[in-house]
C-alpha positions as CSV (number, residue, x, y, z in Angstrom):
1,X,13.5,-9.8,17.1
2,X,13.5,-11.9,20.0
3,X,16.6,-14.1,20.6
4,X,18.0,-16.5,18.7
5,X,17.9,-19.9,19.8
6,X,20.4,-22.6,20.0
7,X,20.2,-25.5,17.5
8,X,20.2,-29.0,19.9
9,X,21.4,-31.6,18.0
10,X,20.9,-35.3,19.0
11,X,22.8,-38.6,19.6
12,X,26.5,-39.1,20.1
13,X,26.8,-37.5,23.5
14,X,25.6,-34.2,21.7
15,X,22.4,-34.3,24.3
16,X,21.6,-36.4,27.4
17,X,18.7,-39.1,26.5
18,X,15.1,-37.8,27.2
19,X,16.5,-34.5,28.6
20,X,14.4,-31.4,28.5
21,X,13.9,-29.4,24.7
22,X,14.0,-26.3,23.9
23,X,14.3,-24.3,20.7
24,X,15.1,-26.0,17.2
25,X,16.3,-29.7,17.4
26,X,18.3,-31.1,14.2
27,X,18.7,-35.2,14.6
28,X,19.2,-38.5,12.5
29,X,15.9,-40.7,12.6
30,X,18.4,-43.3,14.1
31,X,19.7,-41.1,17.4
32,X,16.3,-39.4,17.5
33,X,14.5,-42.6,18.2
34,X,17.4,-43.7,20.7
35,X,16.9,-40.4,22.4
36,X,13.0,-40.7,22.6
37,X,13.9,-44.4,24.5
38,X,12.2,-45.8,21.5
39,X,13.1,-48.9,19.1
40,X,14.7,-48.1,15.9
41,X,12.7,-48.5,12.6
42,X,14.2,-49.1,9.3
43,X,11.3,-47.2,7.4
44,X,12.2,-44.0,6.5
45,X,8.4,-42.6,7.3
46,X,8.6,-42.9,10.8
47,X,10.2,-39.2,10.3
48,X,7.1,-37.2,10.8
49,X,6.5,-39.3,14.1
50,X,9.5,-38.9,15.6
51,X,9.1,-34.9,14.6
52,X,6.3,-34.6,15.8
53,X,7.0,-36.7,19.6
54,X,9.7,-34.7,19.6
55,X,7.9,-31.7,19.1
56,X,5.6,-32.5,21.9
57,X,8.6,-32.5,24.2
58,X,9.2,-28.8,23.9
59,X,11.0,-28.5,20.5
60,X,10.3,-25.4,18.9
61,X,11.1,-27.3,15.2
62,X,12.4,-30.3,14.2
63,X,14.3,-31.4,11.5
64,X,14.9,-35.3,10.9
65,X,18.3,-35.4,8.7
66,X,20.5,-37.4,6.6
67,X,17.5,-40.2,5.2
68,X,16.8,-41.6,1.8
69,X,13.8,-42.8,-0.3
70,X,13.3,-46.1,-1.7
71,X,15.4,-44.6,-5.0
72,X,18.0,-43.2,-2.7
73,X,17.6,-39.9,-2.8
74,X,18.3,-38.1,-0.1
75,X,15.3,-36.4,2.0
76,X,15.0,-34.1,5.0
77,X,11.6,-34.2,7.4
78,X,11.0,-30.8,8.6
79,X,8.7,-29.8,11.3
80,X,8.0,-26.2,12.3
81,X,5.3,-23.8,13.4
82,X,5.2,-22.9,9.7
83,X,5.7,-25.3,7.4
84,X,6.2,-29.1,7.5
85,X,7.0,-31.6,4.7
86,X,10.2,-33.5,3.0
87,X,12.7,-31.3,1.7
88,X,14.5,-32.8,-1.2
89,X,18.2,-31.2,-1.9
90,X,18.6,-30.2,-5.0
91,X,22.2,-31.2,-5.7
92,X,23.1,-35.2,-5.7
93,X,24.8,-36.4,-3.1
94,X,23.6,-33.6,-0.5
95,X,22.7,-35.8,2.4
96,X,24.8,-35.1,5.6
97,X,24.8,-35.4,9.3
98,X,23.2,-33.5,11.8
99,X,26.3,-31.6,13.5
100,X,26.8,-30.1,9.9
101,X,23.3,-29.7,9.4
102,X,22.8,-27.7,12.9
103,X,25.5,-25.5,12.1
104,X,24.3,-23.9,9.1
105,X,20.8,-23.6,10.6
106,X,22.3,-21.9,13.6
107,X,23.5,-19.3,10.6
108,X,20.4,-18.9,8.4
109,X,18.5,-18.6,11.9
110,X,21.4,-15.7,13.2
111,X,20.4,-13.9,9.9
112,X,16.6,-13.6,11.3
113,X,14.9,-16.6,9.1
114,X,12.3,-18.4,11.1
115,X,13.3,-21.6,11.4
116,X,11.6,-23.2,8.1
117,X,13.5,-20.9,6.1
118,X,16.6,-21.5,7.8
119,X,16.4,-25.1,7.1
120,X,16.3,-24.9,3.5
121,X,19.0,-22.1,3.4
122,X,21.0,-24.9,5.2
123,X,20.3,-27.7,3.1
124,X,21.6,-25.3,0.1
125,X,24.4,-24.4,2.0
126,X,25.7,-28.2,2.5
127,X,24.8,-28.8,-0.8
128,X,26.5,-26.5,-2.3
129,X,29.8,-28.0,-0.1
130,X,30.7,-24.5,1.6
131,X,30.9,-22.4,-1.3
132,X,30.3,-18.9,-0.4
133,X,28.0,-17.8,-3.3
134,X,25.6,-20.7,-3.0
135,X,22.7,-19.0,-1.8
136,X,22.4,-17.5,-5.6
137,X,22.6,-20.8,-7.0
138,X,19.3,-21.8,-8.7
139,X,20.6,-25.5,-8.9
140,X,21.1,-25.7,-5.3
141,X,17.2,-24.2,-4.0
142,X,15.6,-27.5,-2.8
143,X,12.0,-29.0,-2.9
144,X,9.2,-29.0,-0.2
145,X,6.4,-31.6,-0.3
146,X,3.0,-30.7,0.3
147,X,2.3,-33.9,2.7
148,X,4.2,-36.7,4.6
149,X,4.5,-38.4,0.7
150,X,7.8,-37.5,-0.4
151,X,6.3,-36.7,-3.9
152,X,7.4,-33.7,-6.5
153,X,6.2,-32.6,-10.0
154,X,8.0,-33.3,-12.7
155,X,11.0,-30.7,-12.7
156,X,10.1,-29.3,-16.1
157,X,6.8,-27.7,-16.6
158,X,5.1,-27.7,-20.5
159,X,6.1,-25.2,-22.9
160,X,3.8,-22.1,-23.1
161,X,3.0,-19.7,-26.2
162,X,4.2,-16.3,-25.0
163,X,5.7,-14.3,-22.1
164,X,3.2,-13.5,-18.8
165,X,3.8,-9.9,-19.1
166,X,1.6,-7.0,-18.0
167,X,-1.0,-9.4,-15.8
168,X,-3.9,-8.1,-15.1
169,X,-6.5,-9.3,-12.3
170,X,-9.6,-8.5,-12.5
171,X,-13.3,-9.3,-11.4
172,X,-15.7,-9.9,-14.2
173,X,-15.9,-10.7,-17.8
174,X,-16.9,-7.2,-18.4
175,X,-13.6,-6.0,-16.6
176,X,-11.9,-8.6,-18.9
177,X,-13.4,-7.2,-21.8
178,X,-12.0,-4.0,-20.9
179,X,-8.4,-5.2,-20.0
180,X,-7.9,-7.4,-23.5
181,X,-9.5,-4.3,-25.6
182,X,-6.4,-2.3,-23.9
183,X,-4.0,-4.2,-25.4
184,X,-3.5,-6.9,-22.1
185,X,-2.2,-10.2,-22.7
186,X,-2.6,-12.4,-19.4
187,X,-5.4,-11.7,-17.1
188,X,-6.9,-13.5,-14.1
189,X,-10.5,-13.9,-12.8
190,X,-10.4,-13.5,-9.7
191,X,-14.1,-14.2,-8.0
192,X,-13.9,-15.0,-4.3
193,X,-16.6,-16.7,-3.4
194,X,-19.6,-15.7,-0.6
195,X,-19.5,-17.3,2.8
196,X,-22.3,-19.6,2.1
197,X,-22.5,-19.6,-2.2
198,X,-25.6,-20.9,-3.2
199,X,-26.9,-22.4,-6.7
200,X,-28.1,-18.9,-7.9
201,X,-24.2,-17.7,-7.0
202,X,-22.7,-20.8,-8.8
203,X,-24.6,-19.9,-12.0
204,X,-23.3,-16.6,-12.4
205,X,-20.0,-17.4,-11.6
206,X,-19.6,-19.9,-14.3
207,X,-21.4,-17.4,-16.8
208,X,-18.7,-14.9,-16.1
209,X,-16.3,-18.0,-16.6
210,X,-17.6,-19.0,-20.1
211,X,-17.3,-15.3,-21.3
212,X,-13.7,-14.7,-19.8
213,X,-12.6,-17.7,-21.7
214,X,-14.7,-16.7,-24.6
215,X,-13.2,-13.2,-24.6
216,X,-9.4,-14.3,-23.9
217,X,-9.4,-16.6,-26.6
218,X,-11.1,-14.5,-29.3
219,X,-8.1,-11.9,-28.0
220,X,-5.0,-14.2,-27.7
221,X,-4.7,-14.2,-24.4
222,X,-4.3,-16.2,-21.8
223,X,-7.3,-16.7,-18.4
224,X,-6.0,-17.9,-15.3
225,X,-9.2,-18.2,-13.3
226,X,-8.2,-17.4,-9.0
227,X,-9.4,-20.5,-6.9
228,X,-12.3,-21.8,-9.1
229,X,-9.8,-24.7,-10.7
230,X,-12.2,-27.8,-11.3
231,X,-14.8,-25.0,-13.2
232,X,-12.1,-23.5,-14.7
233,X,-10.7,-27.0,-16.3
234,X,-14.2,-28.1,-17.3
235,X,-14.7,-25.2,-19.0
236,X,-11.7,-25.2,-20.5
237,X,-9.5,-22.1,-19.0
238,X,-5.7,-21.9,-20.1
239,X,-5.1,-21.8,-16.6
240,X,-5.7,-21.7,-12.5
241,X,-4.1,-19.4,-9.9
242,X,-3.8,-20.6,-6.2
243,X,-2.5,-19.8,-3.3
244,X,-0.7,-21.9,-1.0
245,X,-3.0,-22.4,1.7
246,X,-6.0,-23.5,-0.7
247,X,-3.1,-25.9,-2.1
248,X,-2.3,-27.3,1.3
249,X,-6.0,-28.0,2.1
250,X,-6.4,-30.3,-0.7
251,X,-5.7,-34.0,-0.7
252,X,-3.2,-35.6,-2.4
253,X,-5.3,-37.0,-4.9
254,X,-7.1,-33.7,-5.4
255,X,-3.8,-32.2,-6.3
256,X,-2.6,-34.8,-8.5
257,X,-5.8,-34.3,-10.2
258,X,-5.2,-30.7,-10.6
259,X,-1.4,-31.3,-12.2
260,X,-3.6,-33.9,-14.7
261,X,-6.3,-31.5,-15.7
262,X,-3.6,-29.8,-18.2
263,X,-4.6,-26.6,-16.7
264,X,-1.3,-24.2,-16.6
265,X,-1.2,-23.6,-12.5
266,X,0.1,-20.2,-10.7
267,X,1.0,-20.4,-7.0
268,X,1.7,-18.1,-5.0
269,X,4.5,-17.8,-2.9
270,X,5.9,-15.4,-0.2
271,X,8.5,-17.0,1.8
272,X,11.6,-19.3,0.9
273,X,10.0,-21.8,2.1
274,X,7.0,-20.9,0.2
275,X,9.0,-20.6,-2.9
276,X,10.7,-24.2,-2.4
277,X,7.0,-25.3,-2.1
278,X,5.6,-24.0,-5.2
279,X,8.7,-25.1,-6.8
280,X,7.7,-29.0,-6.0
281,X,4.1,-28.8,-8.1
282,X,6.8,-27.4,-11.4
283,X,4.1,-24.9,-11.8
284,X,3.7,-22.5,-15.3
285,X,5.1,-19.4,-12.9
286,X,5.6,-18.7,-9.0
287,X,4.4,-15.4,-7.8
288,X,6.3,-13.1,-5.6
289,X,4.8,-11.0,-3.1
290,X,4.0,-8.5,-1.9
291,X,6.9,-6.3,-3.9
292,X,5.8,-3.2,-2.3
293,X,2.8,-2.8,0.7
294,X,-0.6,-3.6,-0.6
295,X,-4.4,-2.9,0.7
296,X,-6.1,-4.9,-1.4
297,X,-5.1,-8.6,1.1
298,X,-4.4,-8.3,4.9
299,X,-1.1,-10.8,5.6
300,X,1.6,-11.0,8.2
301,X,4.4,-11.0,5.3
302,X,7.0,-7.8,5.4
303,X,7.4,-6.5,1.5
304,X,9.7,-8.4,-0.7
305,X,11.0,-5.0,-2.0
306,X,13.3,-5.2,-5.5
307,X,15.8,-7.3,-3.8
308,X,13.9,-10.4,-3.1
309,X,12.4,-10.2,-6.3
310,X,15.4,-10.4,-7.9
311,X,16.5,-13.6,-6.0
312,X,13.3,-15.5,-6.7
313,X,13.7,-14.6,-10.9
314,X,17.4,-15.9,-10.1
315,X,16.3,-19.2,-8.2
316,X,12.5,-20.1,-9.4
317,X,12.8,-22.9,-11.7
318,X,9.8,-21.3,-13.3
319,X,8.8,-18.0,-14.4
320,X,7.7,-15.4,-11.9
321,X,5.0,-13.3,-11.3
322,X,5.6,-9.5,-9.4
323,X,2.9,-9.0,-7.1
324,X,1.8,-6.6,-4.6
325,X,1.4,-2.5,-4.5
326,X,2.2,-2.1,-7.8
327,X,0.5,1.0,-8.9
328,X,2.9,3.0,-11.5
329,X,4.4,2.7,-14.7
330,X,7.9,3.2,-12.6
331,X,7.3,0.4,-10.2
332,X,6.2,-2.2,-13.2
333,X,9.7,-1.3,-14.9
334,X,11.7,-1.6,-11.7
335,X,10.0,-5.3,-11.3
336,X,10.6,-6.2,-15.3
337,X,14.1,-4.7,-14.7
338,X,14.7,-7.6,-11.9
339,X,13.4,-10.0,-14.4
340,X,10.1,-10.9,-13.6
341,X,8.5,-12.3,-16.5
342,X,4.9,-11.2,-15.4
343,X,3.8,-8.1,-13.2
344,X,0.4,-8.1,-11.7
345,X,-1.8,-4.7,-12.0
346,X,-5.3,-4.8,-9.9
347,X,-5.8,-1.3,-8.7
348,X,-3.2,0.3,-11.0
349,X,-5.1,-0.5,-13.8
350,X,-8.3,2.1,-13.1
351,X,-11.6,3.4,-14.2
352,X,-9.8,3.2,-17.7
353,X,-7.8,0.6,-18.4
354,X,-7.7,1.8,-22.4
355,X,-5.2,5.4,-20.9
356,X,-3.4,3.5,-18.1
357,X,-2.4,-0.2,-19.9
358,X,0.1,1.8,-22.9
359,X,2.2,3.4,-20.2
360,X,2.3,0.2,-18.2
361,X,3.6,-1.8,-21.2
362,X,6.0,0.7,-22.1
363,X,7.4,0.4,-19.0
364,X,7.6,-3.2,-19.2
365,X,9.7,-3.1,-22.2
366,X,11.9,-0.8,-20.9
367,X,12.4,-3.1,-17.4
368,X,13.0,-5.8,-19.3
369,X,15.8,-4.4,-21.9
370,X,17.2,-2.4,-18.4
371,X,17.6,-6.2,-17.3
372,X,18.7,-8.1,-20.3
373,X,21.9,-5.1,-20.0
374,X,22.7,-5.1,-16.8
375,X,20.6,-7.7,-14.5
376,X,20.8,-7.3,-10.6
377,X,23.8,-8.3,-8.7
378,X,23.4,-11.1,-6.7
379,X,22.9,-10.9,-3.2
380,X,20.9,-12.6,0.1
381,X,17.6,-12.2,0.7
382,X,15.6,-10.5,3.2
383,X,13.9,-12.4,5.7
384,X,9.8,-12.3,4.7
385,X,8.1,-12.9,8.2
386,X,9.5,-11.4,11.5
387,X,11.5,-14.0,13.6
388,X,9.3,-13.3,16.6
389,X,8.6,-17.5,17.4
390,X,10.5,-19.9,15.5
């Protein structure tokens, strides 16, 4: 890991005006602007500009402290290499000055968090008033937004008929045929589309739609279709899975359209940050991965392993989803055992899904009674991505 670097923190004598940046800088809008040589504003979205001036001044991140909305609730502008949006503290009252704020970055970032994940670990750890447990506090994990719009889901997402369980993703209706005949409740579509799709391609993809939804509901189950959401809403899919970067490329409006098309939304998530992301759409679950090292995607994020998993069932507001490596009966009952509510099978599930899907859901049930006896101990977190640039 290469060194850690030292949090600068703005205004009150804390840092000469205009001087040289480098590595994470924590400021009030007020004292950032003063330092910049610029006039104070009173609007509270001038945040991502002084972020990112700041940022072009050699600041590594940037994270604009201690505002408010028009309702009064108190917001944070962050600005990294990774992520950048308004974090919104969970707990009431969590605003707070950037000495404070500094410090408990300076701690999260000592741990090895890049320096987005460090920032929400230490707006939890100010809201939750120095407490030394509040990292496995679910009340205190805060929202990201996906866009300079401070703007967040409703925190409580609609009621849904049964558990995720045993998920299965899979990449045609046949394959979905097989699946629900094996006894699966939940399954995905997941059809990534060619680098230039063409009418011919669209066609078949939205045959393949109409029959998974056909099949699921005829079954009882629930189709999440991967990607494809405005198809999978006209043609009436329980549900759409995305990932965070297809999420982030949308507009605002496209997203609210999505949250208004009634279609029950998965996100991804693989990071704290991530999760605090997801967390802001108040999706139907969050899925965390990878658990275990996968082949079947190419990403920069280490494992989550059992321990992580355990923390996001603790701190999602939502349901989550295992995902990532999970090949055996003994890994889908160490996942259910950490109280995931789903755990995804792609490769696990085989040539015959009809011999390999009992075993699976017998270890299911038997994570999930392991964990209603004795759930994990609570505990930190793993950083996700290596803290090589911050």
């Amino acid at each position: 890991m290469s060194s850690i670097p030292t949090v600068l923190v703005l205004g009150e004598g804390r840092a000469g005006r205009g001087g040289a940046i480098a590595g994470p800088v924590a400021a009030a809008r007020r004292e950032a602007q003063q330092w910049l040589g610029e006039p104070e504003t009173g609007a509270a979205d001038a945040a991502p500009d002084v972020a990112r001036r700041l940022r072009d001044r050699g600041a590594s991140a940037v994270c604009i402290v201690g505002g408010t909305d028009d309702d009064g609730r108190a917001l944070h502008w962050l600005d990294t290499r990774h992520a950048r949006g308004w974090i919104a503290p969970a707990a009431p009252g969590a605003a707070a000055d950037a000495l404070r704020f500094a410090g408990e970055w300076q701690a999260a970032l000592a741990r090895g968090f890049v320096a987005a994940d460090a920032a929400l670990i230490a707006t939890m750890a100010l809201a939750g008033d120095g407490r030394p447990g509040f990292i496995n506090e679910p009340h205190l994990l805060p929202r990201l937004s996906w866009a300079d719009a401070p703007r967040f889901a409703a925190p409580v997402p609609a009621p849904v008929p049964h558990r995720l369980g045993l998920y299965a993703i899979v990449d045609s209706a046949d394959r979905v045929q097989q699946v629900l005949a094996a006894g699966v409740k939940t399954v995905q579509l997941r059809i990534k589309a060619p680098p230039a799709p063409d009418d011919s391609w669209r066609a078949a993809l939205r045959r393949e739609v109409e029959r998974s939804i056909a099949a699921c509901r005829a079954n009882g189950a629930q189709l999440y279709v991967n990607d494809h959401w405005q198809l999978a809403a006209e043609l009436g899919a329980f549900g759409v899975h995305l990932g965070q970067e297809d999420l982030a490329a949308m507009s605002e409006e496209r997203r609210a359209a999505l949250l208004a098309s009634g279609l029950a939304l998965g996100v991804s998530s693989h990071s704290l940050w991530e999760l605090a992301r997801a967390a802001a759409l108040a999706p139907r679950y969050i899925a965390c991965g990878p658990v275990w090292p996968t082949l079947t995607k190419d990403m920069p994020w280490r494992p989550q392993g059992l321990d992580n998993l355990a923390w996001w069932c603790r701190m999602a507001s939502v349901p989550v989803v295992a995902i990532g490596g999970i090949l055996a009966p003994r890994q889908v009952q160490d996942a259910a055992r950490c109280g995931a509510d789903g755990v995804c099978i792609v490769r696990g599930l085989g040539e015959r899904p009809q011999d390999t899907v009992p075993p699976l859901q017998a270890a299911l049930e038997a994570g999930r009674r392991e964990h209603a006896a004795d759930p994990p101990a609570a505990a930190w977190p793993h950083p996700s991505l290596a803290a090589t640039a911050y």
